[in-house]
Backbone atoms as SQL, in Angstrom:
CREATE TABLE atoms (id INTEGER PRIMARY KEY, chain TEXT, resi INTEGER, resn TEXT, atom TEXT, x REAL, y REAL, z REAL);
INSERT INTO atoms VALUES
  (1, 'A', 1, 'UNK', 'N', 112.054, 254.843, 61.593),
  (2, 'A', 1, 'UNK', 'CA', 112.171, 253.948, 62.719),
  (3, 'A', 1, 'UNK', 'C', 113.545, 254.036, 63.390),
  (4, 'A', 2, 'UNK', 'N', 114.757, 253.967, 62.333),
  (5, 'A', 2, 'UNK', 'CA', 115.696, 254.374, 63.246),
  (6, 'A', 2, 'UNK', 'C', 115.806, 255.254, 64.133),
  (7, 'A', 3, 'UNK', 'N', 115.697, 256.355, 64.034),
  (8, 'A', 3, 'UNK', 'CA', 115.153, 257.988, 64.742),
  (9, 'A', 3, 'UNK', 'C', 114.636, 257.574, 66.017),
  (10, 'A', 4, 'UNK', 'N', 113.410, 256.444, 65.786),
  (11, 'A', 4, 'UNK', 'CA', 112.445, 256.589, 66.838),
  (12, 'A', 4, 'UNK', 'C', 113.184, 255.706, 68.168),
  (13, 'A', 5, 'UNK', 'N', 114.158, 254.346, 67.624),
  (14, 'A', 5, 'UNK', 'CA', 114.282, 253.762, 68.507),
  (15, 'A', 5, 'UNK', 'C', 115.761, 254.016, 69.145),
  (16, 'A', 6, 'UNK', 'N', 116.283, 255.203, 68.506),
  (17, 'A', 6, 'UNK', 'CA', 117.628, 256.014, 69.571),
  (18, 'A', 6, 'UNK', 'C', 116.592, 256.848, 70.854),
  (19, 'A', 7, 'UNK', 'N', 115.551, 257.268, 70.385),
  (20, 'A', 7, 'UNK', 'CA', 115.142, 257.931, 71.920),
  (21, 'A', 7, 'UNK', 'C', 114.203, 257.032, 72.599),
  (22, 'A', 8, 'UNK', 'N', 113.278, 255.648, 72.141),
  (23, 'A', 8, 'UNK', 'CA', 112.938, 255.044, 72.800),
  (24, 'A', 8, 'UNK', 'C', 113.146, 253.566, 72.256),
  (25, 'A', 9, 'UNK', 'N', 114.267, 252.943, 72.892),
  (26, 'A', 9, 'UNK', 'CA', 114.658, 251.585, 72.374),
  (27, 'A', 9, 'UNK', 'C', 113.515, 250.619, 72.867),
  (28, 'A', 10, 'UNK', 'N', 113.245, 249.955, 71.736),
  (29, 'A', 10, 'UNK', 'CA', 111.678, 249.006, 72.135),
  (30, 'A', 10, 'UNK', 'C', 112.206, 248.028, 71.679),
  (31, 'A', 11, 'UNK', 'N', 111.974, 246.684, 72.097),
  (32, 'A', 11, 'UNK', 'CA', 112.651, 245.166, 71.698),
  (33, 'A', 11, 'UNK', 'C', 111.955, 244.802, 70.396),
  (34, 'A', 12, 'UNK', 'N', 110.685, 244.996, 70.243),
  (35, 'A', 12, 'UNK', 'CA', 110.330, 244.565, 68.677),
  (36, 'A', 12, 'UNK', 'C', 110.871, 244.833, 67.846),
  (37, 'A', 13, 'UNK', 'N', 111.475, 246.362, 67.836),
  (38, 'A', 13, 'UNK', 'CA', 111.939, 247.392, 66.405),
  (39, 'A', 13, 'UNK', 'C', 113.304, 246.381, 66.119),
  (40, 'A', 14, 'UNK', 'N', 114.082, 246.184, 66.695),
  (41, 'A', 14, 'UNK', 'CA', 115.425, 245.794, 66.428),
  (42, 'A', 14, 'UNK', 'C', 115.022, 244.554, 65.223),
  (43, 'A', 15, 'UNK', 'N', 114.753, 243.754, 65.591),
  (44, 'A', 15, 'UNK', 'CA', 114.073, 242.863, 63.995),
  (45, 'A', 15, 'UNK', 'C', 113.884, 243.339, 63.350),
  (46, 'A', 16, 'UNK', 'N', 112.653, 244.127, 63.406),
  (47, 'A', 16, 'UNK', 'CA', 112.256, 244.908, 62.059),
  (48, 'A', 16, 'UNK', 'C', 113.096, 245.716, 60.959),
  (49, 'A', 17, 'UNK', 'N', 114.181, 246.045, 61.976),
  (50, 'A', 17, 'UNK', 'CA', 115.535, 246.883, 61.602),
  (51, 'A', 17, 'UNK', 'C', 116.554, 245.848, 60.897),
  (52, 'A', 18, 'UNK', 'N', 116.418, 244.292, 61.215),
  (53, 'A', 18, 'UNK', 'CA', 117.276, 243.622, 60.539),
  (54, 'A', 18, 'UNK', 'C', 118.857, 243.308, 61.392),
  (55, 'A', 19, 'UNK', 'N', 118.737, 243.790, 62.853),
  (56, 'A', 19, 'UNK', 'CA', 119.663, 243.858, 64.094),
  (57, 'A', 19, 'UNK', 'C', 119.378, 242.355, 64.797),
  (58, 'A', 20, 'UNK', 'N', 120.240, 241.361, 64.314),
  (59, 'A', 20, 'UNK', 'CA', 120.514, 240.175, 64.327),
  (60, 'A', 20, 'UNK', 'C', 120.907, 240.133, 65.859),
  (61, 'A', 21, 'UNK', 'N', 120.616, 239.110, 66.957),
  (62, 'A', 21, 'UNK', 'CA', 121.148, 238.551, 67.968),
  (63, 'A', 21, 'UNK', 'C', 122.355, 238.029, 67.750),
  (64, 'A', 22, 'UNK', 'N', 123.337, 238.029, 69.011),
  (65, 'A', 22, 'UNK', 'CA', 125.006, 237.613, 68.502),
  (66, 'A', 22, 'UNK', 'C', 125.415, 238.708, 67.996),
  (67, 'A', 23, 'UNK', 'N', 125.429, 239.698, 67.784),
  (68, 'A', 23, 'UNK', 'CA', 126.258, 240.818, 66.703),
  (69, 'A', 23, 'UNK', 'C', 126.129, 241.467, 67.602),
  (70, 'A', 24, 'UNK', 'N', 127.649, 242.982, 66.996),
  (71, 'A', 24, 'UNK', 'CA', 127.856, 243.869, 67.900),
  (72, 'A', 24, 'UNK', 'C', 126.413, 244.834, 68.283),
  (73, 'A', 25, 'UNK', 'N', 125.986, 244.950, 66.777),
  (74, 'A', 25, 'UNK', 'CA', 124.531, 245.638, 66.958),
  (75, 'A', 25, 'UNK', 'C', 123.610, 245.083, 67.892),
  (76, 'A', 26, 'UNK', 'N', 123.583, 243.780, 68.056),
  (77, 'A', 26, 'UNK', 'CA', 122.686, 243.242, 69.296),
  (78, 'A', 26, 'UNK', 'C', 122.912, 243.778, 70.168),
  (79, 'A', 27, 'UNK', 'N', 124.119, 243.692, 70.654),
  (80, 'A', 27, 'UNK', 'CA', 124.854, 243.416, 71.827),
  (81, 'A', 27, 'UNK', 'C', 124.531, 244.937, 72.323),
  (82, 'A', 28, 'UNK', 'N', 124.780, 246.165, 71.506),
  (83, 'A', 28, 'UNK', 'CA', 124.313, 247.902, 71.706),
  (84, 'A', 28, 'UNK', 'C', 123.009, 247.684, 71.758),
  (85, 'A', 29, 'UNK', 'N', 122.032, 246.262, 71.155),
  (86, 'A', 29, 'UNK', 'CA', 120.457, 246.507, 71.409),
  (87, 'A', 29, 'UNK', 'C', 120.279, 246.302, 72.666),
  (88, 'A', 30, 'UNK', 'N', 120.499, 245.013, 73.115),
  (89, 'A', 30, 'UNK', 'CA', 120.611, 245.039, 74.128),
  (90, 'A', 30, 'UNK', 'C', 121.142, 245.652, 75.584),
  (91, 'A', 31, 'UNK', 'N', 121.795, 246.506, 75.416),
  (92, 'A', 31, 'UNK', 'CA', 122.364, 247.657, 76.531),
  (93, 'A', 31, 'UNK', 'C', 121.452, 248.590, 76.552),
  (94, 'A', 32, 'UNK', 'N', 120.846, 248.931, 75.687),
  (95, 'A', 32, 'UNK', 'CA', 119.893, 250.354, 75.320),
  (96, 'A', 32, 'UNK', 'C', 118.341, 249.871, 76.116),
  (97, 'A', 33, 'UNK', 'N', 117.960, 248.606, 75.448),
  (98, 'A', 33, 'UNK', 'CA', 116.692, 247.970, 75.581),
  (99, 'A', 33, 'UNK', 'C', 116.703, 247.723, 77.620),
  (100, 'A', 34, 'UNK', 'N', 117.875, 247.131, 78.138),
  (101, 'A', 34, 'UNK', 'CA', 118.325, 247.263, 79.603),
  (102, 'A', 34, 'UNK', 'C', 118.123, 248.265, 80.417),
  (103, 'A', 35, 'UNK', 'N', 118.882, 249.690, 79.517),
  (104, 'A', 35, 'UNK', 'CA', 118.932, 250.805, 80.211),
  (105, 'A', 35, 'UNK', 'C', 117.247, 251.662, 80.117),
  (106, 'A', 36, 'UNK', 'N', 116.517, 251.100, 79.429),
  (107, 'A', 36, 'UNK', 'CA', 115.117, 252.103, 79.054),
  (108, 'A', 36, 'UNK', 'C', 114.616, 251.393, 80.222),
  (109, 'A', 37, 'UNK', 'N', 114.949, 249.924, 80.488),
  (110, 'A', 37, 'UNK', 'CA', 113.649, 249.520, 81.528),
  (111, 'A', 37, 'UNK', 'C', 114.142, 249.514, 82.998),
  (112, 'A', 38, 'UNK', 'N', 115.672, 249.820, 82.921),
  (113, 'A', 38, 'UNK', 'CA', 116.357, 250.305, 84.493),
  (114, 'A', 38, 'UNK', 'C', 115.898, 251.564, 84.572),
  (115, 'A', 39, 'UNK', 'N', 115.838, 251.977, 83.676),
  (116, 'A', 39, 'UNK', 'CA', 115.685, 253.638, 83.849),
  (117, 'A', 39, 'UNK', 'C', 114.260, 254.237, 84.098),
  (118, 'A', 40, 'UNK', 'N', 112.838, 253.487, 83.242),
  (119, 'A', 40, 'UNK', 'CA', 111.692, 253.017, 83.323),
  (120, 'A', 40, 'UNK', 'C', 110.732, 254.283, 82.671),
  (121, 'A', 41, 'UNK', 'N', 111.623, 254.524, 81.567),
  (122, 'A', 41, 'UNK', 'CA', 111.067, 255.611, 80.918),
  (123, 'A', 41, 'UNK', 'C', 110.191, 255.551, 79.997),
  (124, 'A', 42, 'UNK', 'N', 108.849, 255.715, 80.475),
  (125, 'A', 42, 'UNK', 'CA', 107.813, 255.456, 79.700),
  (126, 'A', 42, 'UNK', 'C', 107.571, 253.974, 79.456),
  (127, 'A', 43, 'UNK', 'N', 107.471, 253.163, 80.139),
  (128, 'A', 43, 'UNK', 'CA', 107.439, 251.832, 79.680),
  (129, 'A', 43, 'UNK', 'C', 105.947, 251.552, 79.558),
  (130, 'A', 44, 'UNK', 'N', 105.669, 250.554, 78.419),
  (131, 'A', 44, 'UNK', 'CA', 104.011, 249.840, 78.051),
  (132, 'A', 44, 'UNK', 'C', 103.764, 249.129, 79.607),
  (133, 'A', 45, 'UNK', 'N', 102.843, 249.037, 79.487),
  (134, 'A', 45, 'UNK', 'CA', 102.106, 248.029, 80.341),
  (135, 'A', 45, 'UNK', 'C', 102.923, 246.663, 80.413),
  (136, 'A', 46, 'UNK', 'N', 102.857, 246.158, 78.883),
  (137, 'A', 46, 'UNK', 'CA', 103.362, 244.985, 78.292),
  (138, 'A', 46, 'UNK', 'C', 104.812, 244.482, 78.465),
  (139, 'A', 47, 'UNK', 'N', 105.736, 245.618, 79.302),
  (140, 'A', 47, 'UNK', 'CA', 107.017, 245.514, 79.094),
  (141, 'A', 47, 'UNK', 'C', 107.815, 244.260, 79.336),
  (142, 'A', 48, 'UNK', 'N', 107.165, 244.130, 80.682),
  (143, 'A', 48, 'UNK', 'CA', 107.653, 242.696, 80.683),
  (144, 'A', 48, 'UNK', 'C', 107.564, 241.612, 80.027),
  (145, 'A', 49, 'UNK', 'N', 106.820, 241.444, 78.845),
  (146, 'A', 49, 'UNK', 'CA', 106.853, 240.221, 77.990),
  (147, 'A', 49, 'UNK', 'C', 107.578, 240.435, 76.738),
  (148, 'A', 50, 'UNK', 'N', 107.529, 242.299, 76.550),
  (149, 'A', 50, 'UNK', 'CA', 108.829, 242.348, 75.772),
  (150, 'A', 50, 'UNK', 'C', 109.919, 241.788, 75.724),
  (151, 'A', 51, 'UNK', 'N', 110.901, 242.501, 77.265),
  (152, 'A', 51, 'UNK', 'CA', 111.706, 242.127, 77.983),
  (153, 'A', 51, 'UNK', 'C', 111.802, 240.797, 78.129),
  (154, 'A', 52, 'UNK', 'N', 111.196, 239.970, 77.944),
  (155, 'A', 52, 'UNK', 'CA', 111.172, 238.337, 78.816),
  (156, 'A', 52, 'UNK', 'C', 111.886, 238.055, 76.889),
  (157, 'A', 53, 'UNK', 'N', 111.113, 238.386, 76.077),
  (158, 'A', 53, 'UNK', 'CA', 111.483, 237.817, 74.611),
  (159, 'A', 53, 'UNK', 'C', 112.618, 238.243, 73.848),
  (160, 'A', 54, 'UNK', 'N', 113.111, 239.276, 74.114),
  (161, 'A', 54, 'UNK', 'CA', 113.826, 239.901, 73.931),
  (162, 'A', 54, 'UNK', 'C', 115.230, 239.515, 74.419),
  (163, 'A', 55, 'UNK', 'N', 115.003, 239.246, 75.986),
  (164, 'A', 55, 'UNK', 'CA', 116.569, 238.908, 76.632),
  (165, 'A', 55, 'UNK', 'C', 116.860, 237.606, 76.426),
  (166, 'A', 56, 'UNK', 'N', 115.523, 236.627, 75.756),
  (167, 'A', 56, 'UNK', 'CA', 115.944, 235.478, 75.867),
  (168, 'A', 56, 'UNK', 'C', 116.429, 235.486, 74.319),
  (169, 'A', 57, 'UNK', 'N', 115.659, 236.142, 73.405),
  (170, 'A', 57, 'UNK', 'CA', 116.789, 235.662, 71.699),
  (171, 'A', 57, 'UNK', 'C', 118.031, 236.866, 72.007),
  (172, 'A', 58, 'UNK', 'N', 118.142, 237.727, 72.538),
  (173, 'A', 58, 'UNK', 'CA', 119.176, 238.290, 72.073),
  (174, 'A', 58, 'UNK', 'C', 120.489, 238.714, 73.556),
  (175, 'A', 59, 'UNK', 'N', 119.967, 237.950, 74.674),
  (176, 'A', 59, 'UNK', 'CA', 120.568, 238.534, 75.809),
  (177, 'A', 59, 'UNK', 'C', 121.888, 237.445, 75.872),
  (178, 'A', 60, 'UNK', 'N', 122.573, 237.627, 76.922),
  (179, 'A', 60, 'UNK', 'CA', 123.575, 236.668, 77.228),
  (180, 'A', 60, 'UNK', 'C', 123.474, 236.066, 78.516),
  (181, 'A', 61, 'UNK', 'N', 124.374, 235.326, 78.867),
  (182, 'A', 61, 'UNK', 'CA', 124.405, 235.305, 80.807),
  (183, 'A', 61, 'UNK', 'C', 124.709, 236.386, 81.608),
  (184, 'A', 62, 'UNK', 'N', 124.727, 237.648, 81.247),
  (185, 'A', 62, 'UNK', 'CA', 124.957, 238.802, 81.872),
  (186, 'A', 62, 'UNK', 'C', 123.859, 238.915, 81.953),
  (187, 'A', 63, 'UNK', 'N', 122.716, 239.254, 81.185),
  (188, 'A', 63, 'UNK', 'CA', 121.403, 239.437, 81.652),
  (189, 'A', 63, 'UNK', 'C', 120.321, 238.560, 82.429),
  (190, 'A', 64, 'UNK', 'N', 121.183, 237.660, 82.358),
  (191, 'A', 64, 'UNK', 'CA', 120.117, 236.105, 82.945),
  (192, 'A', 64, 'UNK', 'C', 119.500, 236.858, 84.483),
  (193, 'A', 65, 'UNK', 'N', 119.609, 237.593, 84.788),
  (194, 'A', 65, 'UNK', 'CA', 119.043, 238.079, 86.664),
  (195, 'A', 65, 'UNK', 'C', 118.030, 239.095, 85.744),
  (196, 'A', 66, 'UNK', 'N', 118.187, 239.751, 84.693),
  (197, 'A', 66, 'UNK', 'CA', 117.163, 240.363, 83.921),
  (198, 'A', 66, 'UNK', 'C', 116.432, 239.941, 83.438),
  (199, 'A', 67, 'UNK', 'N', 116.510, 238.825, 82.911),
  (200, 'A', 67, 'UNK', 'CA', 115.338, 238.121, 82.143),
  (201, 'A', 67, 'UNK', 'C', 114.798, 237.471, 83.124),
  (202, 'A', 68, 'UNK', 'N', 115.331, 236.759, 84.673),
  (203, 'A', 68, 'UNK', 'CA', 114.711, 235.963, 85.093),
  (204, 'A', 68, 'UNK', 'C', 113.479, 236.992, 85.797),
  (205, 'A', 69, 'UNK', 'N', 113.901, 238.175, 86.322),
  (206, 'A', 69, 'UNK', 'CA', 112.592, 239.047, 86.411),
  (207, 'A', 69, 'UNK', 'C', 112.062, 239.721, 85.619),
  (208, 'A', 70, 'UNK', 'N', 111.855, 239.753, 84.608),
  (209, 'A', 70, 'UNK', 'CA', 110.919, 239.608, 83.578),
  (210, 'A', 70, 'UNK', 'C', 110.243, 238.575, 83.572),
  (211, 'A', 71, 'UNK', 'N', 110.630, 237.482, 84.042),
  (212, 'A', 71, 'UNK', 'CA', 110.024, 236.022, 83.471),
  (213, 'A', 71, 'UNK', 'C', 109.128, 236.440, 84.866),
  (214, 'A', 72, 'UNK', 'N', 109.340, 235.716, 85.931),
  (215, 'A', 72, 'UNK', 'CA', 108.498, 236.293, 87.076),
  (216, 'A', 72, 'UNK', 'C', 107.680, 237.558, 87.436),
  (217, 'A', 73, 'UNK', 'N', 108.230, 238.736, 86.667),
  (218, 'A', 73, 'UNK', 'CA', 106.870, 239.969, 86.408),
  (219, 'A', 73, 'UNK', 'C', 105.808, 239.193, 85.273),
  (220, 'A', 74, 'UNK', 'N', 106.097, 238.446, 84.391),
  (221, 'A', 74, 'UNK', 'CA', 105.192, 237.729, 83.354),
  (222, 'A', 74, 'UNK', 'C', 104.122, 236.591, 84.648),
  (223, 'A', 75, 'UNK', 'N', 105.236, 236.442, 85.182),
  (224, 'A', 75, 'UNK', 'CA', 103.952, 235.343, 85.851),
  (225, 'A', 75, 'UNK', 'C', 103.427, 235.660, 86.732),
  (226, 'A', 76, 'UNK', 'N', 103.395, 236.527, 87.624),
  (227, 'A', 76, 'UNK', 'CA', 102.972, 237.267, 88.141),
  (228, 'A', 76, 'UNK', 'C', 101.660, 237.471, 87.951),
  (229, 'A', 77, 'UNK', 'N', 101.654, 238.335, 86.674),
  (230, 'A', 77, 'UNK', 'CA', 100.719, 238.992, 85.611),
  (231, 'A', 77, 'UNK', 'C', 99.574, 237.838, 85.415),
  (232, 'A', 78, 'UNK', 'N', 100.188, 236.708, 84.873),
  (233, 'A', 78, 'UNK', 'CA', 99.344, 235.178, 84.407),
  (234, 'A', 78, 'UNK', 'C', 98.453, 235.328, 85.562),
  (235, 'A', 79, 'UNK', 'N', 98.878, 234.765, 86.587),
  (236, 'A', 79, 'UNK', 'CA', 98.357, 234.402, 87.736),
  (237, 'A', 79, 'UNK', 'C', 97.195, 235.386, 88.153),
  (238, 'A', 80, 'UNK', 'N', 97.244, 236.846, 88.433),
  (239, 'A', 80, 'UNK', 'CA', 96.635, 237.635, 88.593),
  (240, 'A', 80, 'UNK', 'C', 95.380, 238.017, 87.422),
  (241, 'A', 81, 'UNK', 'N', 95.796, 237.623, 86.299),
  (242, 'A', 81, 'UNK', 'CA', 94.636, 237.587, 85.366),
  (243, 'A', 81, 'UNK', 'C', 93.843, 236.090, 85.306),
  (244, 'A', 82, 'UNK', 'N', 94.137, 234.765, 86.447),
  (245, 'A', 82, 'UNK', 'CA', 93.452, 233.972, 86.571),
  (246, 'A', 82, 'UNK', 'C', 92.946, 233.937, 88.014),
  (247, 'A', 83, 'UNK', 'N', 93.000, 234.942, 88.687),
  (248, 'A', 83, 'UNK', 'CA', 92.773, 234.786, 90.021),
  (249, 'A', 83, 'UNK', 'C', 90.977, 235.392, 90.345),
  (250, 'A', 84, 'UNK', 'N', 90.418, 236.018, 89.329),
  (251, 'A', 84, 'UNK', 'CA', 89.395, 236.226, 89.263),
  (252, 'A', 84, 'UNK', 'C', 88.280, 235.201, 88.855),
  (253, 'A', 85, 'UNK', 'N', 86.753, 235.434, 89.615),
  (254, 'A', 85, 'UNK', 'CA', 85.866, 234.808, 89.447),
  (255, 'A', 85, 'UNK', 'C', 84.626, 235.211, 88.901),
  (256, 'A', 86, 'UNK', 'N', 83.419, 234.899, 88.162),
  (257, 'A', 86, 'UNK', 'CA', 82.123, 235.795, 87.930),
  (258, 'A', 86, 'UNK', 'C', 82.509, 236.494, 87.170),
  (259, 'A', 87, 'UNK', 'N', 82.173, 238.045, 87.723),
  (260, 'A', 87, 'UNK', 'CA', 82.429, 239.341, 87.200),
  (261, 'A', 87, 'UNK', 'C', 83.145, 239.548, 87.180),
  (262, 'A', 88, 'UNK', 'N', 84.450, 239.505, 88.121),
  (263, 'A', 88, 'UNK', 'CA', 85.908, 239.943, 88.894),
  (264, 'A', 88, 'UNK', 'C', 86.631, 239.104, 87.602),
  (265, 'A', 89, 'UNK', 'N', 86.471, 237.978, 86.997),
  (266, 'A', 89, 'UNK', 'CA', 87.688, 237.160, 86.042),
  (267, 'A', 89, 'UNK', 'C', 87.951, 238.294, 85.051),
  (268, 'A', 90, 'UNK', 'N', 88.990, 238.125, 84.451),
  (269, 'A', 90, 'UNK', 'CA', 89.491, 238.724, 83.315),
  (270, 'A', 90, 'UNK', 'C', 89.086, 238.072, 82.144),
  (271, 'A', 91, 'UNK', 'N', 88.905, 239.888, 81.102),
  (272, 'A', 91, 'UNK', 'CA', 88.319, 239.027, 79.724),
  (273, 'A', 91, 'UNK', 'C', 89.051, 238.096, 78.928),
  (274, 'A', 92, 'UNK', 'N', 88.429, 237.296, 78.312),
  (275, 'A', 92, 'UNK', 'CA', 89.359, 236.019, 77.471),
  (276, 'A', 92, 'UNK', 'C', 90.250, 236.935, 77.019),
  (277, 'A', 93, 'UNK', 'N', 90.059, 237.980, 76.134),
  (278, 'A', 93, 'UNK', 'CA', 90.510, 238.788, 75.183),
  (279, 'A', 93, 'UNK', 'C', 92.279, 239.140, 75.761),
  (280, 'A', 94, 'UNK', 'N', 92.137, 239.488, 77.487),
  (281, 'A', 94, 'UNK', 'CA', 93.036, 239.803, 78.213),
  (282, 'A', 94, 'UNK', 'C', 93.780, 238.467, 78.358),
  (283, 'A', 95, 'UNK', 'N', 93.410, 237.453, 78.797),
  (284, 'A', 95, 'UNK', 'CA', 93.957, 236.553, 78.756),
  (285, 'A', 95, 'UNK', 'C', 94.935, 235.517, 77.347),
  (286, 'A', 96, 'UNK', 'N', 94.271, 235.618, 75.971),
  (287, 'A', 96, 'UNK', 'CA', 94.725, 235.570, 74.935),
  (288, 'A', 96, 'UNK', 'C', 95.628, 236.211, 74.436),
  (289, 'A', 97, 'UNK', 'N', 96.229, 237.245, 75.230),
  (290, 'A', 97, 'UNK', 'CA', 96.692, 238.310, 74.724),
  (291, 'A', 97, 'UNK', 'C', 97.993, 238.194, 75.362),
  (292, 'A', 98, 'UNK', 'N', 98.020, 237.740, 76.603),
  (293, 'A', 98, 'UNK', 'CA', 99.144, 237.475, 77.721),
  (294, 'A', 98, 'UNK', 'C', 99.585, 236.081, 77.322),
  (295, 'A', 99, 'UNK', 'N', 98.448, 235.187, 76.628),
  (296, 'A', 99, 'UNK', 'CA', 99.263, 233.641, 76.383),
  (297, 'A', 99, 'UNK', 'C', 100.243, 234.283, 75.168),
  (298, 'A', 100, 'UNK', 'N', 99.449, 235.318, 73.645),
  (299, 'A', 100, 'UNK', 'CA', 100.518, 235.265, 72.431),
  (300, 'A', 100, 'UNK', 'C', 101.397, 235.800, 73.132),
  (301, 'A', 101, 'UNK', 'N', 101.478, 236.706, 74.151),
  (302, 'A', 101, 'UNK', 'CA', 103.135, 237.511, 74.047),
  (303, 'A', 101, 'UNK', 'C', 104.194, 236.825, 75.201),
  (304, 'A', 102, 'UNK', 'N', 103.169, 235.702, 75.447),
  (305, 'A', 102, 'UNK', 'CA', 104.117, 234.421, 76.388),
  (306, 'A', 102, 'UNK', 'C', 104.586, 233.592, 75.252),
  (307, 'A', 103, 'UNK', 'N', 104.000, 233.367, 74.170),
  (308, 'A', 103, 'UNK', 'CA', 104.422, 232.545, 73.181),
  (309, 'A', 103, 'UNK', 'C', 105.739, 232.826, 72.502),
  (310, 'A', 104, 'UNK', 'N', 106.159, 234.019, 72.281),
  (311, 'A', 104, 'UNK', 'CA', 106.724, 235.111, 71.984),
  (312, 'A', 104, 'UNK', 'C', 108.486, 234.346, 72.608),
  (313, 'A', 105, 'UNK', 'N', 108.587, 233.911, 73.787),
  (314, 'A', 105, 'UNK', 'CA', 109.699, 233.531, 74.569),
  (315, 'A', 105, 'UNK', 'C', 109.397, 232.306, 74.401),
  (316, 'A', 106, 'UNK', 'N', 110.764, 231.810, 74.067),
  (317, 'A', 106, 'UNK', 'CA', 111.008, 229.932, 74.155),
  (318, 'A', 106, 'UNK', 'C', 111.141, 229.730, 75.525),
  (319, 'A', 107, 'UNK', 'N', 111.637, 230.416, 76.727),
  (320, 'A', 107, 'UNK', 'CA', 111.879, 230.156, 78.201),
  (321, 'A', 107, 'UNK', 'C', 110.331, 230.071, 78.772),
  (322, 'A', 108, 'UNK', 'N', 109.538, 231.306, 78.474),
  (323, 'A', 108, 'UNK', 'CA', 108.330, 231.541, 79.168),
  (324, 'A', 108, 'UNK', 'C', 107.315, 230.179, 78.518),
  (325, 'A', 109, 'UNK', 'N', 107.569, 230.307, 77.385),
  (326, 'A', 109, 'UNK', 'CA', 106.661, 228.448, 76.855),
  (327, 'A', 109, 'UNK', 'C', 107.154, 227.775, 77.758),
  (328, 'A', 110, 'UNK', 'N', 108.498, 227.112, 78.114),
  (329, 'A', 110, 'UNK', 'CA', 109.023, 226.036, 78.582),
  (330, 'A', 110, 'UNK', 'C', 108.876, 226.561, 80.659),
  (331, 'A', 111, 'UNK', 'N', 108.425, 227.407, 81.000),
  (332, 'A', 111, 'UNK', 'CA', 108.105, 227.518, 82.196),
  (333, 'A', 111, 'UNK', 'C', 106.697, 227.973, 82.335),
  (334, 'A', 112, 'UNK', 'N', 105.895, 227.957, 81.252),
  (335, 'A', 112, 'UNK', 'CA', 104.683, 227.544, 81.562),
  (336, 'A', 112, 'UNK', 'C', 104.267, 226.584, 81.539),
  (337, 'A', 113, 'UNK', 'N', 104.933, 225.327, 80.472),
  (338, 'A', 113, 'UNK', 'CA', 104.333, 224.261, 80.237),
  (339, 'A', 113, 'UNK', 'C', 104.743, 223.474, 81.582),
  (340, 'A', 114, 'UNK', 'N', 106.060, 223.288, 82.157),
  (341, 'A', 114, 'UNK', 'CA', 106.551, 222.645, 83.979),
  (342, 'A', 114, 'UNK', 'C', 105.461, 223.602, 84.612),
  (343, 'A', 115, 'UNK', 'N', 104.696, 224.572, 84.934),
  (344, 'A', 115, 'UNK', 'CA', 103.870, 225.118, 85.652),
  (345, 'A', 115, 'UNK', 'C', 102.302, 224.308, 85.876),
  (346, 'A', 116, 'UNK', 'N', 102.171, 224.104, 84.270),
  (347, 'A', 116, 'UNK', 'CA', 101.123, 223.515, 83.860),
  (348, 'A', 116, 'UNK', 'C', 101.130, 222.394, 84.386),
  (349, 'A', 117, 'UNK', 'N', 102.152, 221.344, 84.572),
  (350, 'A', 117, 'UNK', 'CA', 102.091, 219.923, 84.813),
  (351, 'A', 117, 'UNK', 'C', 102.339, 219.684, 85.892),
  (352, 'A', 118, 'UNK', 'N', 102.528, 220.466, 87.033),
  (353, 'A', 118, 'UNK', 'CA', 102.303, 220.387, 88.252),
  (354, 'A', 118, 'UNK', 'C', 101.261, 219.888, 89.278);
């Protein structure tokens, strides 16, 4: 895993690796994890909810204009997977899938739930 995430830095691996938020190692996760999705090399589908979870446990106020579009590519996404009707709606499956990796971010909970109560 180390190997894998010098040529493609992915926000999950860094946990798994034991690369604590606050530390210098964050702080290089975070520059790397920045530069893959400025750079947009090969990115998942999913990136943005990576990104949204990611900048919020391990980013600083330098990234806050990064995470906040992430947060808005996430909702984006929401919206567009509820904008369908009949046939056209999206499967639950799709939709369940976009709430866990919204769950994922303490910001994206707390700006869905003010969304919700609108």
């Amino acid at each position: 895993m180390p190997a894998r995430i010098l040529q493609q830095p992915t926000p999950e691996l860094y946990p798994i690796l034991g690369i604590e938020p606050g530390t210098p190692e964050g702080r290089n996760a975070v520059v790397a994890v920045v530069a893959r999705g400025h750079n947009g090399q090969d990115l998942p589908a999913d990136w943005s909810y990576s990104l949204a979870w990611f900048l919020d446990l391990y980013g600083s106020a330098a990234e806050a204009g990064r995470l906040d579009g992430a947060l808005a590519e996430c909702a984006t996404h929401m919206i567009a997977l509820g904008t369908g009707e009949g046939e056209a709606a999206a499967p639950v499956e799709d939709i369940g899938y976009a709430l866990w990796r919204c769950s994922r971010s303490p910001k994206l909970i707390g700006d869905l739930r003010r969304e919700s109560l609108r």
